[in-house]
C-alpha positions as CSV (number, residue, x, y, z in Angstrom):
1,X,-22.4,-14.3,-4.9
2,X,-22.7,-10.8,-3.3
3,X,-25.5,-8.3,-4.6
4,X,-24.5,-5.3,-3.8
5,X,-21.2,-3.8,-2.2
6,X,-21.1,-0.5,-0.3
7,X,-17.7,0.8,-1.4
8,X,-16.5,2.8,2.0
9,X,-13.8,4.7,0.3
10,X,-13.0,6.9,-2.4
11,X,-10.4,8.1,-5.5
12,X,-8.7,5.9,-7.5
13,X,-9.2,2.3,-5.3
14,X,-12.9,3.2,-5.3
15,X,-13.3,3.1,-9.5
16,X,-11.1,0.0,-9.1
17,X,-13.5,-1.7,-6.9
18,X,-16.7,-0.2,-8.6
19,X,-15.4,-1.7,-11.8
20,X,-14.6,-4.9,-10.4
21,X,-18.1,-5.6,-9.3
22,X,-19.7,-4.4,-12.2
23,X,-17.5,-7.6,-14.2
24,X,-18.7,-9.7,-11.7
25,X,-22.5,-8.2,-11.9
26,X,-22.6,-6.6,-8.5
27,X,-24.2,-3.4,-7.7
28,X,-22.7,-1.0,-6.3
29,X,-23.1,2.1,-3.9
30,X,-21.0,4.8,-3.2
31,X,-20.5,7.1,-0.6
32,X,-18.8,11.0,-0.6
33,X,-18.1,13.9,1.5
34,X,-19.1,17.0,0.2
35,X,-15.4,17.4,-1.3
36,X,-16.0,14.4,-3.6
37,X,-19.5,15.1,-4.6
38,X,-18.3,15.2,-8.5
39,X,-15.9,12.2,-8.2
40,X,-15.9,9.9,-10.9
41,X,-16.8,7.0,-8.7
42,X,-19.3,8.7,-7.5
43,X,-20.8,9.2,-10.8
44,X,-20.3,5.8,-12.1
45,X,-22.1,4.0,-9.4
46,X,-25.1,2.2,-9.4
47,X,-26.2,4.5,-6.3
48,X,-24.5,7.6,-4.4
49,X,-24.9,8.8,-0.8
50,X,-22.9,11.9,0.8
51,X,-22.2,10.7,3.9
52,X,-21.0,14.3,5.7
53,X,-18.5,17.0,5.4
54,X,-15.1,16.9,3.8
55,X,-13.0,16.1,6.7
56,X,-12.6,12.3,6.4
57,X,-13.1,11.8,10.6
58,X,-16.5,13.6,9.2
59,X,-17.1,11.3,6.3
60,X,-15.1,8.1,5.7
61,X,-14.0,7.6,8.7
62,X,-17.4,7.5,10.5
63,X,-18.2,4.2,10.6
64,X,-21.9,5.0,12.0
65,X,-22.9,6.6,8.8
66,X,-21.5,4.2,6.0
67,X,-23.2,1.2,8.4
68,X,-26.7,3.5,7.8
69,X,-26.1,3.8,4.3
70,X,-24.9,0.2,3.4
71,X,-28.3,-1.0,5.4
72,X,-30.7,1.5,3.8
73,X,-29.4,1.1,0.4
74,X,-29.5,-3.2,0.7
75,X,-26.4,-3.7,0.7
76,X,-25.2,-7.2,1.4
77,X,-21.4,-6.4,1.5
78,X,-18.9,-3.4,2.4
79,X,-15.2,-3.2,0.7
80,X,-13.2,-0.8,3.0
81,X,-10.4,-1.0,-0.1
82,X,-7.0,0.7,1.4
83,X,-6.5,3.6,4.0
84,X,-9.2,5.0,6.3
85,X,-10.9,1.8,7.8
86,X,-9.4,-1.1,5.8
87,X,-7.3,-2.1,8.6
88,X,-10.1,-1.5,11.5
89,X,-10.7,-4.8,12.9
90,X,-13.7,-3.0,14.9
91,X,-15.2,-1.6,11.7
92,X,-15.1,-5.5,10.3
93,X,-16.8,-6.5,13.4
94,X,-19.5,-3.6,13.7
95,X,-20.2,-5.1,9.7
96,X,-20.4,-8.2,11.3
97,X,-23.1,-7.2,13.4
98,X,-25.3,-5.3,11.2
99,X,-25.7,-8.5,8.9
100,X,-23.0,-7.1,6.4
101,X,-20.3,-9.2,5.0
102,X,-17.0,-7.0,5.3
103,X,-14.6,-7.7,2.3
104,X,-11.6,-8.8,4.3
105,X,-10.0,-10.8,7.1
106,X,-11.9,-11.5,10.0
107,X,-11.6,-9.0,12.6
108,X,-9.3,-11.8,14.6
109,X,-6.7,-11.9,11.8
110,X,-6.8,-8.1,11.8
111,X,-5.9,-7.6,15.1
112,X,-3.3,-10.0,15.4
113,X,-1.6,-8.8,12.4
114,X,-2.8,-4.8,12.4
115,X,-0.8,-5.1,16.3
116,X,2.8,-5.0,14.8
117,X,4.3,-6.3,18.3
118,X,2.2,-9.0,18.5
119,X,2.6,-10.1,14.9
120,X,5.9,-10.4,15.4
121,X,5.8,-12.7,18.3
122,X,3.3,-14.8,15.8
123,X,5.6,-14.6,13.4
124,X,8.4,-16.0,15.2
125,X,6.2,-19.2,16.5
126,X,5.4,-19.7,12.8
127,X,8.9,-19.8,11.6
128,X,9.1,-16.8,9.8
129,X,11.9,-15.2,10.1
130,X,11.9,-11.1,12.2
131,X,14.4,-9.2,13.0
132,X,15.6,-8.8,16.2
133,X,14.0,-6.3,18.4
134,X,12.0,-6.2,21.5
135,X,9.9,-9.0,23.0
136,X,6.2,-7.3,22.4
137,X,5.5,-3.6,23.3
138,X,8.0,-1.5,25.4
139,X,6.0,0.1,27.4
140,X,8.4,3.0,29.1
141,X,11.4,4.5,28.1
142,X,13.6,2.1,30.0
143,X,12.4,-0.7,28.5
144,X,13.2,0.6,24.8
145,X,16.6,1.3,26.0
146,X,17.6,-2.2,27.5
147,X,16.1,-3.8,24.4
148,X,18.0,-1.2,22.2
149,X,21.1,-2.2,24.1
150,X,20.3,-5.9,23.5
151,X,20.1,-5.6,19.9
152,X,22.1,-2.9,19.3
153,X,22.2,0.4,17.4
154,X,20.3,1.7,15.3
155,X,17.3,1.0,15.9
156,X,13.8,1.6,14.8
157,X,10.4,2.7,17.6
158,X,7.7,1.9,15.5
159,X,3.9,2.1,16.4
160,X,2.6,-1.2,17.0
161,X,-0.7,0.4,14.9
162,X,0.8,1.6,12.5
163,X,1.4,1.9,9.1
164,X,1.8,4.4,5.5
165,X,4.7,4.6,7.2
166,X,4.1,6.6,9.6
167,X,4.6,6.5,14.0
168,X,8.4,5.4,12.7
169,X,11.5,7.1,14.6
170,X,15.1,6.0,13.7
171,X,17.8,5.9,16.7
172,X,21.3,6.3,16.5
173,X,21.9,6.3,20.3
174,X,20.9,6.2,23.6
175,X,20.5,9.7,23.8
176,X,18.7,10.1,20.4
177,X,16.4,7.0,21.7
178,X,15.1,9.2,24.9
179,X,14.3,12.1,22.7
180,X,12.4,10.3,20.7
181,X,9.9,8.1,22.6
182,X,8.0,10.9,23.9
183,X,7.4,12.2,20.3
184,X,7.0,8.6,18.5
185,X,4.0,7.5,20.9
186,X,2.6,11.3,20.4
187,X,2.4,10.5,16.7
188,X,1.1,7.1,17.3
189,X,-2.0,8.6,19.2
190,X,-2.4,11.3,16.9
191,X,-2.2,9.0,13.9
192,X,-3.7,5.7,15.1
193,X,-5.3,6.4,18.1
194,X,-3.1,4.3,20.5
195,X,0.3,4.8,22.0
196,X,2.0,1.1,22.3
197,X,5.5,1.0,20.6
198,X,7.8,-1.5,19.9
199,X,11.6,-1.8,18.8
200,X,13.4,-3.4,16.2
201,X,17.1,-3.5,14.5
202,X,17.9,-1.1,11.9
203,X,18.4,-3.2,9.1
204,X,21.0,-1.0,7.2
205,X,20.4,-0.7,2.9
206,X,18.0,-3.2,2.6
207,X,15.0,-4.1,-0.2
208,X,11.8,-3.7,0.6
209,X,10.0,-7.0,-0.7
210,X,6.6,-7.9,-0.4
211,X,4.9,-11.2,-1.1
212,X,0.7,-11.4,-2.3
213,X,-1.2,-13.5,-0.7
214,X,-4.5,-14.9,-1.1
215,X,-6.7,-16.9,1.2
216,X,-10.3,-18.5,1.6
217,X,-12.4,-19.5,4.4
218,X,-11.9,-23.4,3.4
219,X,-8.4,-23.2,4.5
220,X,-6.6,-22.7,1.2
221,X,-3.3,-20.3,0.6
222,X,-1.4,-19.4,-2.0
223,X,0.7,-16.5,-3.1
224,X,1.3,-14.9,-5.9
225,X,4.7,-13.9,-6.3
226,X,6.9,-11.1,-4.9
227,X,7.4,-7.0,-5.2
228,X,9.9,-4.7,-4.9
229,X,9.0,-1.4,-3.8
230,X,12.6,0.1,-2.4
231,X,12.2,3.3,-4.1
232,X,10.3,5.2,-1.4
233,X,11.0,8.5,0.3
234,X,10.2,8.2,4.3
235,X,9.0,4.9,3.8
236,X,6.4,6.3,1.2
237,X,6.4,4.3,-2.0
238,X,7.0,5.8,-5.3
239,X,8.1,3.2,-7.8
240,X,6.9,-0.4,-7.6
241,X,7.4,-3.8,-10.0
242,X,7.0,-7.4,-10.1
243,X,8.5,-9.8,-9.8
244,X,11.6,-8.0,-7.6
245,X,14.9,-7.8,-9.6
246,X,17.3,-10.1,-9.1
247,X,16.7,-12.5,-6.7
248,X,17.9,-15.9,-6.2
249,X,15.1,-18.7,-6.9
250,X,15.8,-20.1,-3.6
251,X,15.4,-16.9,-1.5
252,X,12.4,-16.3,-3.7
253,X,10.5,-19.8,-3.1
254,X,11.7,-19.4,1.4
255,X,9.8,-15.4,1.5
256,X,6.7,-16.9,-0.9
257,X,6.5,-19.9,1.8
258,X,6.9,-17.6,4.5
259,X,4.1,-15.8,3.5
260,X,2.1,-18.4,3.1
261,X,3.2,-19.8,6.9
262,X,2.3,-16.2,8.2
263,X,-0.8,-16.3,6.7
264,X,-1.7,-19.4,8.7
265,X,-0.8,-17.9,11.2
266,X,-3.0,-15.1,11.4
267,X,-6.2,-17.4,10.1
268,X,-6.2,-14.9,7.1
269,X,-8.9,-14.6,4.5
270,X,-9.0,-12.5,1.3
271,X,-6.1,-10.7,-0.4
272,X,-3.8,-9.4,1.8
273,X,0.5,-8.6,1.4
274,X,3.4,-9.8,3.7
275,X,6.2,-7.3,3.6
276,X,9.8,-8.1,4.2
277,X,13.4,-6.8,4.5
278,X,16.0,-8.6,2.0
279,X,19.2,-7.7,3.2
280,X,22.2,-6.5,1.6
281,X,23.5,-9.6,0.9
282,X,20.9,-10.8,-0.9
283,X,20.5,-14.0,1.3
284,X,18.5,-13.1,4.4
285,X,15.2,-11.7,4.5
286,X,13.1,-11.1,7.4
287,X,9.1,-10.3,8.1
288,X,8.6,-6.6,8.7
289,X,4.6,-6.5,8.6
290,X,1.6,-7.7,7.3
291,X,-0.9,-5.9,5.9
292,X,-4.7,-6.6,5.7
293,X,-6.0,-5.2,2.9
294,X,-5.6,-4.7,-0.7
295,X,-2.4,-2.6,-1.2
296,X,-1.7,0.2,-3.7
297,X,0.7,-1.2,-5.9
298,X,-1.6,-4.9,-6.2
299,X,-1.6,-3.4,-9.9
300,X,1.9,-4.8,-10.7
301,X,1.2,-8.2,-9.5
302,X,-2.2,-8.4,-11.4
303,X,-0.2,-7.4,-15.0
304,X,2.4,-10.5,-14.3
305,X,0.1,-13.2,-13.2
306,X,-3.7,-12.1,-15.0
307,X,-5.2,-12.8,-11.5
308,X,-7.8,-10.1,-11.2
309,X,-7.6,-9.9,-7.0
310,X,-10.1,-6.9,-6.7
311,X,-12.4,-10.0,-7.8
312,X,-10.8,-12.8,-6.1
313,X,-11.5,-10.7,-2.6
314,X,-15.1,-10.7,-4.2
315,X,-15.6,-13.9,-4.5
316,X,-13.9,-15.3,-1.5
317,X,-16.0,-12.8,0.6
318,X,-18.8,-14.5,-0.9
319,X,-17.7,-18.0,0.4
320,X,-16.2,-19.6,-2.9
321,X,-13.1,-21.9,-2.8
322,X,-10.2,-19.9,-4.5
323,X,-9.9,-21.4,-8.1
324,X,-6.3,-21.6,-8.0
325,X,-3.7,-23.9,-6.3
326,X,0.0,-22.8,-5.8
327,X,0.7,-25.0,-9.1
328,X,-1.4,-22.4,-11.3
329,X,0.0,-19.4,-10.4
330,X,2.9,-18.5,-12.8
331,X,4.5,-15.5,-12.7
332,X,5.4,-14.1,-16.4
333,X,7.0,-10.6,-18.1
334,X,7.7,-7.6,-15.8
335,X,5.6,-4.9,-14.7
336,X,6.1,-1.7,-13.2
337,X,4.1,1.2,-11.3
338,X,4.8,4.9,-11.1
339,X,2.9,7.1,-8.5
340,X,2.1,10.2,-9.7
341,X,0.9,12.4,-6.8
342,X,0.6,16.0,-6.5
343,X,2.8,17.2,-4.4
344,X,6.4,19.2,-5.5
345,X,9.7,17.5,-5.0
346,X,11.3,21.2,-5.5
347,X,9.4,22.3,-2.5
348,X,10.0,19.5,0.1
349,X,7.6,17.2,-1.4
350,X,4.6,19.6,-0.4
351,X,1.3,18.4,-1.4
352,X,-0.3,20.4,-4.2
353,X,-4.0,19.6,-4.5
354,X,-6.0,21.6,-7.2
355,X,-8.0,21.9,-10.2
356,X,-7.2,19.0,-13.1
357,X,-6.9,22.1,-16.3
358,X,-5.9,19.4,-18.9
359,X,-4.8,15.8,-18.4
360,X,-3.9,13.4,-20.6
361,X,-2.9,9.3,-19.8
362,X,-0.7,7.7,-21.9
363,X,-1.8,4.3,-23.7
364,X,-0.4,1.1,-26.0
365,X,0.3,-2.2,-25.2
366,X,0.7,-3.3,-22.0
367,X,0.2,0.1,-20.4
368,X,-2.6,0.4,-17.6
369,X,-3.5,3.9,-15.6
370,X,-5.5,3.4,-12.4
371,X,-7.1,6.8,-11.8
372,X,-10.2,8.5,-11.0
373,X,-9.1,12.4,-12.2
374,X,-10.9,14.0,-15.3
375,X,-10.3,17.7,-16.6
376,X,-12.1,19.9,-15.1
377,X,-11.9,17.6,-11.8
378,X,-10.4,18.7,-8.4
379,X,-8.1,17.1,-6.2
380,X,-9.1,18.1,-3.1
381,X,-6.5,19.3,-0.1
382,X,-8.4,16.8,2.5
383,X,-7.0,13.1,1.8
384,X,-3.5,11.9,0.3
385,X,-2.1,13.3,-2.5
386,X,-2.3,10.2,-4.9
387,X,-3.2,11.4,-7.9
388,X,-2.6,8.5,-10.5
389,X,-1.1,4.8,-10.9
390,X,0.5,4.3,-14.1
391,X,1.6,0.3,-14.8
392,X,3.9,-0.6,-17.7
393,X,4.1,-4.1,-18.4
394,X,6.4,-6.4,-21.0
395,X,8.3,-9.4,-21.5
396,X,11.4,-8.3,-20.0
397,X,12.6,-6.1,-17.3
398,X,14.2,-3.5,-19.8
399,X,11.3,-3.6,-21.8
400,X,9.3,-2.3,-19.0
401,X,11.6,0.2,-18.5
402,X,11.7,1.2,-21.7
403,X,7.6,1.3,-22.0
404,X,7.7,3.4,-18.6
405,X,9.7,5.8,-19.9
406,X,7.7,6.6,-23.2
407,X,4.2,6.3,-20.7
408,X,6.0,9.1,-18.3
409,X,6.5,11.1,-21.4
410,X,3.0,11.5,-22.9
411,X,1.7,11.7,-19.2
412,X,0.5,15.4,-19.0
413,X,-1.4,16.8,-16.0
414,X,-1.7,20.7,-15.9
415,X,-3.3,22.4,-13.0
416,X,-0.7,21.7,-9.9
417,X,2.2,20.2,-9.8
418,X,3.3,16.5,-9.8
419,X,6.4,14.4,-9.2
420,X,5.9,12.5,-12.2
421,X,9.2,13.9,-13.4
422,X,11.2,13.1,-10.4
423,X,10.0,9.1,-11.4
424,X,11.3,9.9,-15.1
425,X,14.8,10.9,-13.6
426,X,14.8,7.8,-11.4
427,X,13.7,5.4,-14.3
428,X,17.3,6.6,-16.4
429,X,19.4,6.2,-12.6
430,X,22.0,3.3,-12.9
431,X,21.1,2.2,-9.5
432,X,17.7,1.6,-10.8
433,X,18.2,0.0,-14.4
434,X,21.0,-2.3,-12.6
435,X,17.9,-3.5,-9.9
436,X,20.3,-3.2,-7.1
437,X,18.3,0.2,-5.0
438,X,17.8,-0.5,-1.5
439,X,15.8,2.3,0.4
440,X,18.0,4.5,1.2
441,X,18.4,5.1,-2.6
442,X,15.8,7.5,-3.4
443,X,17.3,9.8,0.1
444,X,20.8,9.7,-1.2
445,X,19.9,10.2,-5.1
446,X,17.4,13.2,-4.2
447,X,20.0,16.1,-4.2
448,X,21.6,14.8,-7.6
449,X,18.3,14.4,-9.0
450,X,16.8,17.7,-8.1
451,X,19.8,19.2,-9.0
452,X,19.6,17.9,-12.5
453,X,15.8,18.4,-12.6
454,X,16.3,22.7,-11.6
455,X,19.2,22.2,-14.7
456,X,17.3,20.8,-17.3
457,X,14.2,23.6,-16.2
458,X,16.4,26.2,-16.2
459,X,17.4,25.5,-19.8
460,X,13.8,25.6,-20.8
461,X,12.9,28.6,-19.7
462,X,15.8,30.4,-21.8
């Protein structure tokens, strides 16, 4: 097994790792800009090292530096978690080289899944189903356009590097398509440091369902089940929960066997999610991405099958067989996730980092809050604006709903604002108690729900 892990990241995935390793008897080092210097990972861990200034280029983003720290402390191992270099199949490989073992793919299965283009064409060859867009990159604004015309309006440029969501324009037209290619491989520089784009059919109202995979070094797959995280704002999730509402056991078993087959296909290893588009009619689903890391919302799927994968990465990364076959994995109850952030729904979603003045989690059976604030902590202005996970779990889908509501009401955080009420709203919504919101829910329920939420304020304050 692993000694020690450098943990190259911080906030909430950061405690989740630290505490993961502790269970497993690993020590652990942690590394923080300036901003973070009181963090509670930082304080928890077996060692600590600033590693530069609070910009995260600066910091946690410089692979140089967490290299030097994770030799000079003995490290054996580094766990990238989510965000900043988790996807950076050079980072895996500069570990490589150093003697470290990253806590991931191999820098191979990154790049062929981190390039969304190319995935696709994998993808395809595996028999998984995509859906229909451009054959690899399109490389000039011709190109985009003949593809566009092939498939047909609307249509989606997406950066081949990307993901959050982000270096994603939607196209209506011809006309709409030339204004944006310029701008959509801007962003794609600005956010992931290359330009290439690709094109892909609109799929109008769908689910967003992903599938959990795990995978060793011995050639062994398995997944564990499905998500549904439709309720997201510009592709940003807000609500999460396992398994996905609703559907049928034989589009189920094809997307978990998909997953597995796209896996393969990458020569995957570790934990790591396969994201797909169920569409409207509930029948057809096809592969979107696949994403090389740990995700946020790996919570839900831990509560409905007790596999701890924070430790299963561990222990893969540390050359053990996985200790489950496909059989073993059984999915029971329902859980769901809530993202608090700070940011203000009343003011365009604008993030509102600050000072933590009081907080308070809720608790009870079946209720789990994945979280590194603390009062008197600050949530610094430099990285996303994630401020807590809260997961309610139960027997039953309405049951978890139920449980979420009464955890959203005893969950107080004063200092800044949060949209932990705009997921209250959404957990009373028919659209969400009936299972049946696709994402473009949470866009077309916004005005109705602010609305409602500047009502119920106004009454307050008189």
């Amino acid at each position: 097994m692993l000694r020690r892990v450098l943990i190259a990241n911080r906030g909430e995935i950061a405690l989740r790792i630290l505490r993961a390793c502790r269970e497993l008897g690993m020590e652990t080092v942690a590394v923080y800009s300036t901003a973070d210097a009181e963090a509670m990972h930082v304080q928890l861990a077996t060692q600590a090292v600033c590693i530069g200034p609070a910009p995260a280029a600066q910091s946690y983003l410089n692979m140089r530096a967490l290299l030097t720290v994770a030799k000079a402390t003995g490290c054996d191992a580094v766990h990238p978690g989510y965000g900043f270099l988790s996807e950076n199949a050079d980072f895996a490989q500069a570990c490589a080289a150093e003697g470290l073992t990253f806590i991931g793919p191999p820098p191979e299965a990154i790049r062929r899944a981190g390039s969304k283009s190319s995935a696709r064409t994998l993808m395809r060859v595996a028999g998984v189903p995509v859906t229909p867009g451009s054959d690899g990159p399109v490389k000039t604004e011709e190109e985009a356009l003949a593809a566009a015309e092939r498939v047909g309006y609307p249509v989606l440029l997406k950066a081949s590097a990307g993901g959050g969501g982000r270096g994603i324009r939607r196209c209506n037209g011809a006309q709409e398509l030339r204004r944006s290619f310029a701008q959509a491989r801007a962003e794609a520089v600005a956010c992931f440091g290359e330009g290439e784009l690709y094109l892909e059919k609109l799929v109008l109202r769908p689910r967003h369902i992903e599938v959990q995979i795990l995978a060793d070094r011995h050639g062994n797959v398995i997944h564990l089940g499905d998500r549904d995280c439709s309720v997201q704002r510009r592709n940003q999730k807000l609500i999460e929960e396992a398994p996905a509402w609703g559907v049928a056991p034989q589009v189920r078993a094809a997307m978990g066997e998909a997953a597995v087959r796209a896996a393969r296909a990458v020569g995957y290893e570790g934990a790591g999610t396969v994201e797909f588009l169920l569409d409207s009619d509930g029948k057809h689903f096809y592969f979107m991405e696949m994403n090389t890391r740990i995700q946020v919302e790996h919570g839900v799927t831990e509560m409905v099958t007790g596999v701890d994968l924070v430790q299963e990465q561990l222990r893969i990364a540390s050359g053990l067989a996985l200790g489950y076959a496909q059989e073993d994995i059984r999915v029971s109850g329902h859980a769901i996730e809530c993202r608090v952030n700070a940011e203000d729904p009343q003011r365009g979603f604008c993030p509102c980092p600050g000072k933590v003045e009081f907080l308070h989690f809720p608790g009870g059976n079946g209720v789990r809050v994945d979280s590194c604030l603390y009062t008197g902590c600050e949530l610094p202005p430099y990285y996303d604006s994630l401020a807590a996970k809260v997961i309610a779990f139960a027997p039953t889908r309405l049951a978890a709903i139920r449980r979420m509501r009464r955890c959203m009401e005893e969950f107080v955080l004063e200092g800044f604002a949060t949209n932990a009420e705009l997921s209250y709203q959404i957990l009373y919504h028919p659209a969400f108690i009936r299972g049946t919101a696709t994402t473009a829910f949470l866009e077309e329920s916004l005005p109705e729900l602010l609305d409602f939420y500047n009502r119920l304020n106004s009454r307050e304050r008189t």
